[in-house]
Legacy VTK file of the C-alpha trace (Angstrom):
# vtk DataFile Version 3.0
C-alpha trace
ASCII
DATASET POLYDATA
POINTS 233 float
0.000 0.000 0.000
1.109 3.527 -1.037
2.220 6.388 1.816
0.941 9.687 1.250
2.117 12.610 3.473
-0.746 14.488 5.399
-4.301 12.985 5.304
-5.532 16.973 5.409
-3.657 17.912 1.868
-5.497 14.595 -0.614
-3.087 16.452 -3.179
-0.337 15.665 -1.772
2.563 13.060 -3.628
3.071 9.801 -2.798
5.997 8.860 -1.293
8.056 5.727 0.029
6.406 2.918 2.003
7.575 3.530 5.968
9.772 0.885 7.051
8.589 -2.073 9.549
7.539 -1.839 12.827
8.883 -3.830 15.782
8.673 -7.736 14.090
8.121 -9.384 17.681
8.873 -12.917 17.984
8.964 -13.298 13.977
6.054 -15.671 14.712
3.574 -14.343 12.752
0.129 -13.979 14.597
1.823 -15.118 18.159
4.671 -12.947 19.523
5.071 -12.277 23.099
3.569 -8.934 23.101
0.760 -10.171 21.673
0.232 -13.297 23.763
0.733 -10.569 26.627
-1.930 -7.913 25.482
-4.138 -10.548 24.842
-4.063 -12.012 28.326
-4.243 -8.892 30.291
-7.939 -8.205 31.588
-9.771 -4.870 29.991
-12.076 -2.488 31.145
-15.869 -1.753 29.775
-15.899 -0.459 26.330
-11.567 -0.924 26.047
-10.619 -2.362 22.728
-9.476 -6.733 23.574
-9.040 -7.252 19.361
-5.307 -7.785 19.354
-3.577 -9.478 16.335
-0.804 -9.590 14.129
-0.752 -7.207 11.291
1.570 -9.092 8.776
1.588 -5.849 6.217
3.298 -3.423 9.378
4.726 -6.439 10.810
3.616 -5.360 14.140
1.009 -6.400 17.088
-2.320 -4.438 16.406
-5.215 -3.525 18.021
-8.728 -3.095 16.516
-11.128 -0.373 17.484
-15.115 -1.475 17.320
-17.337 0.758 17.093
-18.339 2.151 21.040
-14.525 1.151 22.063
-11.825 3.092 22.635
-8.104 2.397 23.281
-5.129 3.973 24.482
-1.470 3.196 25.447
2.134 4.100 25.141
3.511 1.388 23.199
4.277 1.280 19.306
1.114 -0.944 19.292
-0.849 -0.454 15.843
-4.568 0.741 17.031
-6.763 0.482 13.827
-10.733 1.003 13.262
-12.613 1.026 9.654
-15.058 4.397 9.474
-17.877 5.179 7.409
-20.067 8.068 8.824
-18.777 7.335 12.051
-15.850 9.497 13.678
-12.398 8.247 15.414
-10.525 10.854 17.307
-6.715 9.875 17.790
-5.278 12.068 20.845
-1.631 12.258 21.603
0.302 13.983 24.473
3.234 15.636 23.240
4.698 15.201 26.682
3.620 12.221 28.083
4.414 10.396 24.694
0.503 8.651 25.768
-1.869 8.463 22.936
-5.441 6.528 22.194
-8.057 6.374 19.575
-11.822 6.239 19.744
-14.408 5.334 17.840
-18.059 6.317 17.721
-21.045 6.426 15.963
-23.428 9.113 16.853
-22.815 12.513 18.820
-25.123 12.041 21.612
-27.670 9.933 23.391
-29.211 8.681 26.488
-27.192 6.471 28.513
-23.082 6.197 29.174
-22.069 4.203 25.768
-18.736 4.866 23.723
-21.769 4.540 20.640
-21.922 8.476 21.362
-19.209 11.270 20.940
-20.220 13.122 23.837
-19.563 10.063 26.500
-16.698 8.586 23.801
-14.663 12.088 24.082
-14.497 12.314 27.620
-14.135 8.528 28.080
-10.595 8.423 25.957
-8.894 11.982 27.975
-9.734 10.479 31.042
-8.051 7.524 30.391
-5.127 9.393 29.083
-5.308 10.832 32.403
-4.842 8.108 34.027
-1.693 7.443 32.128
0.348 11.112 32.839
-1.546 12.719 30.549
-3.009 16.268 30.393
-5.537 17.938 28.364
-3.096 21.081 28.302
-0.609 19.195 26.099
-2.646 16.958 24.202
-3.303 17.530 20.375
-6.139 15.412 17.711
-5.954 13.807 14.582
-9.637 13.343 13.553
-10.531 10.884 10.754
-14.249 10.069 9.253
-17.381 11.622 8.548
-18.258 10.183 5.233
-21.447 10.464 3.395
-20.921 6.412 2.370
-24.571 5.939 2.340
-26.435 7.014 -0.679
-29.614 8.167 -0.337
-29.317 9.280 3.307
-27.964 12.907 2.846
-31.109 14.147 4.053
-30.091 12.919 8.099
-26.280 14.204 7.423
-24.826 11.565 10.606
-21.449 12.219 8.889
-21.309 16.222 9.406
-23.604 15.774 12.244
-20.327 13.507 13.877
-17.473 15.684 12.054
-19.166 19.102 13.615
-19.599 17.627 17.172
-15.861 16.349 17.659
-14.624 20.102 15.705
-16.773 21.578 18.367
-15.741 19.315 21.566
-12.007 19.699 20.490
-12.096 23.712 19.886
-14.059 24.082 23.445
-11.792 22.244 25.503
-8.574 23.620 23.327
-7.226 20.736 22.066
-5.500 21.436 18.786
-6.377 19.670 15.566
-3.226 18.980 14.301
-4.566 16.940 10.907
-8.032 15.882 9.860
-9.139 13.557 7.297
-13.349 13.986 7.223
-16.533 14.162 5.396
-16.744 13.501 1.587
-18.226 10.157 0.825
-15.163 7.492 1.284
-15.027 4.874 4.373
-11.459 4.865 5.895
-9.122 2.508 7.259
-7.201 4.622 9.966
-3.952 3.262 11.577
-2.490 4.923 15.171
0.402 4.694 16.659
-0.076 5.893 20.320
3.976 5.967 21.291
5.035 8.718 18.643
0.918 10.157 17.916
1.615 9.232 14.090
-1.517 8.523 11.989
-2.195 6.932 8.747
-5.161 6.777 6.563
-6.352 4.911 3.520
-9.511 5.944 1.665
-11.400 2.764 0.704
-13.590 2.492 -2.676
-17.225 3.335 -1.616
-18.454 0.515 -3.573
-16.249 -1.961 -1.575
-17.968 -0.893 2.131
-20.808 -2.896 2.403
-19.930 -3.752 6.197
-19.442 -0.092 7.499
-22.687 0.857 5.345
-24.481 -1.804 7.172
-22.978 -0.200 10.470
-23.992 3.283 8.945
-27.544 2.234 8.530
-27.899 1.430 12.057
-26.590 4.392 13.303
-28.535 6.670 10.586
-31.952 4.829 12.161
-31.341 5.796 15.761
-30.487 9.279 14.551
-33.521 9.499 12.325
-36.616 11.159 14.538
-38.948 9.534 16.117
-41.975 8.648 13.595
-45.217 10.689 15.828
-47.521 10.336 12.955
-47.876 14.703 13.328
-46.123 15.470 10.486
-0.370 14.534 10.040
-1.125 12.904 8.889
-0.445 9.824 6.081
-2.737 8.306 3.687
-1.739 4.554 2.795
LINES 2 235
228 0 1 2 3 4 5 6 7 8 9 10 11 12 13 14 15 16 17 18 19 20 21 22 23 24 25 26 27 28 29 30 31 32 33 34 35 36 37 38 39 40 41 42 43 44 45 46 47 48 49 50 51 52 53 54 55 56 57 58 59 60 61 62 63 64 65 66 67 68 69 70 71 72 73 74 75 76 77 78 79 80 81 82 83 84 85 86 87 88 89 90 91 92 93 94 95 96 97 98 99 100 101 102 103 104 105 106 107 108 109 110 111 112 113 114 115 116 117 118 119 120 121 122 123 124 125 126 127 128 129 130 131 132 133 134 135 136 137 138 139 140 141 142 143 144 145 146 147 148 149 150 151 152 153 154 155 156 157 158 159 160 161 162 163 164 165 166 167 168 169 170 171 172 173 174 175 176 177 178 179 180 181 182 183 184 185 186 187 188 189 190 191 192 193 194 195 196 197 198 199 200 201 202 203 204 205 206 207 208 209 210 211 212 213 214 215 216 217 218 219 220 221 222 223 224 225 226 227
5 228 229 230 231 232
């Protein structure tokens, strides 16, 4: 797969693949990191998806939709978006970085599902770890009108304006953005060093994240009354 520089200029030329991550045990798909991360208990809503990613020849972790996940290890922390939004924060001090991913910007009930609990869930957490909201900065992927014919309920800017909103009111920079238009996206995080990569998928090739999309366009729809930088790769 191709590197591009920053996801925020889609002009930009391509440049050299970046070279390999930590290879582990050379084992692929059980290295002792992995066996590790995978045996360690998690909390509520905390990413547990850990494989080996043969392509970055590194342990990786994937983000569901609703989890979140943060650390500050070279660990590989990927999610898939459609209309959804992951937000990848990094402290420049604390070298402490996580990713979340959710789905709509709020909603009843504590759930990683909405931006408004999924926000405050990943800086606390980063909190925990030496982190501080004074030196943290975002990378903020997403957004994307994948699902035709559904315009009309706008999820994608509805997501894209609520994390540009959170992140300006508690003055968190956004250091590089890839959002809206109508691709899904593969994102890739590295939480040691806060470098992010992105890879625009084909729209016609997302049938699982417009699935996802669906679901989350329904619970956003209303209620029926009968009254009327970053890298591209």
């Amino acid at each position: 797969m191709a590197i591009l520089p920053q996801a925020s200029s889609p002009g930009a030329a391509r440049s050299a693949p970046p070279p390999a991550l930590g290879a582990g045990s050379g084992i692929v798909g059980r290295t002792p990191r992995l066996e590790r991360l995978k045996a360690q208990s998690r909390k509520a809503g905390e990413a547990s998806f850990f494989f080996y990613d043969a392509h970055f020849k590194n342990e990786a972790v994937k983000v569901l939709p609703g989890e979140y996940y943060c650390d500050s290890e070279d660990l590989l922390v990927m999610t898939t978006l459609g209309s959804c939004i992951a937000a990848c924060l990094w402290d420049r001090q604390a070298r402490v970085g996580g990713m979340n991913h959710f789905m709509l910007p709020d909603g009843a009930g504590d759930s990683g599902r909405y931006g408004s609990y999924a926000m405050e869930l990943l800086i606390n957490e980063m909190m925990k770890r030496g982190a501080s909201r004074l030196t943290m900065e975002a990378k903020v992927f997403g957004g994307g009108a994948v699902i035709s014919g559904m315009n009309s309920i706008n999820v994608g800017e509805r997501n894209t304006k609520f994390v540009m909103d959170f992140l300006s009111t508690e003055r968190i920079p956004i250091v590089s953005k890839d959002v809206l238009d109508v691709y899904p996206r593969k994102v890739c995080f590295l939480p040691a060093s806060g470098k992010a990569m992105v890879k625009r998928l084909a729209p016609a090739n997302a049938e699982a994240l417009i699935a996802q999309d669906r679901v989350a366009a329904q619970k956003a729809a209303p209620a029926n009354t009968g009254g009327g930088s970053i890298d591209l790769f």
